[in-house]
C-alpha positions in Angstrom: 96.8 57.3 125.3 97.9 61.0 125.4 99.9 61.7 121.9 103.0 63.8 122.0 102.8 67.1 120.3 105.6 69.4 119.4 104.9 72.9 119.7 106.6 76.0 118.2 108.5 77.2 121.0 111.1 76.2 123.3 110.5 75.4 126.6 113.9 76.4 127.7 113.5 80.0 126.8 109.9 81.1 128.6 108.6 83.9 127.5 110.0 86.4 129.8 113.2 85.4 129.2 115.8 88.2 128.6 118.7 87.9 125.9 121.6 89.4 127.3 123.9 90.5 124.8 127.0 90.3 127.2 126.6 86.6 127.2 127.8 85.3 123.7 127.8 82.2 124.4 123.9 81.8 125.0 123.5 83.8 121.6 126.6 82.0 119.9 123.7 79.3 119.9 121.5 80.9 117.4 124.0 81.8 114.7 125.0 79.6 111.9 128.3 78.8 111.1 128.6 81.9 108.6 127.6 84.4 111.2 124.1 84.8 110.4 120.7 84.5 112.9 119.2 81.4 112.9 115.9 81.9 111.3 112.7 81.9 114.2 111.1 78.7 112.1 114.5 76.8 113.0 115.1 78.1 115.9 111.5 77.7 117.5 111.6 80.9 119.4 108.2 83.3 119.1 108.3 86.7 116.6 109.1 89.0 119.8 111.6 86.5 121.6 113.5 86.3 117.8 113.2 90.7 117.9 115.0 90.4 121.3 117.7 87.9 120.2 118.3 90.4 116.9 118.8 93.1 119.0 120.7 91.3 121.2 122.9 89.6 118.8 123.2 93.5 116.9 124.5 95.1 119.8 127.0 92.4 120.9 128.3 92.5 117.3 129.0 96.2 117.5 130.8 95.8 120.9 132.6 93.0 119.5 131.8 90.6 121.5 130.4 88.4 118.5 131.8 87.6 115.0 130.8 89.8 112.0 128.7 88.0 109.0 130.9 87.5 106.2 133.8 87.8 108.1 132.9 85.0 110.5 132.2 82.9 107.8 136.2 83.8 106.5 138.4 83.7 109.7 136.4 82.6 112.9 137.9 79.1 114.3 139.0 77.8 111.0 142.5 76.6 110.4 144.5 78.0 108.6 144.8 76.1 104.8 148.6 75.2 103.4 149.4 74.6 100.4 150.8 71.3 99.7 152.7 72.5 96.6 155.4 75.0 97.5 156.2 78.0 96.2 157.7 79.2 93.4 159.0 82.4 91.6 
């Protein structure tokens, strides 16, 4: 009987595989809710595939094509929160 084995890395990102950072939604899958990079012991990807997706994510960032850190974490796709006691002077 042949075992199953998980390895480190994903098959669905071989090794030559290029992250573009004009495609967000591709690297939209490796951030966490907050806006930070998904870790490369989470995300199974190898050292120099996780220095290509930094890069990657870095650069779409500064274009804006990707949320900032904090900021994500504050005002990207939340709803906005109402009060249910109004206001008073």
């Amino acid at each position: 009987m042949k075992k199953s084995v998980r390895t480190k890395f994903r098959t669905e990102y071989p090794a030559d595989f290029i992250f573009d950072y004009k495609d967000p939604v591709t690297l939209s899958r490796f951030l966490m809710e907050g806006g930070k990079i998904i870790p490369s012991r989470i995300s199974k990807l190898s050292m120099s595939q996780q220095r290509k997706l930094t890069k990657a994510v870095k650069k779409a960032r500064s274009l804006a094509l990707l949320p900032m850190g904090s900021e994500a974490y504050d005002f990207y796709q939340k709803p906005e929160q109402i009060s249910a006691k109004p206001f008073e002077i």
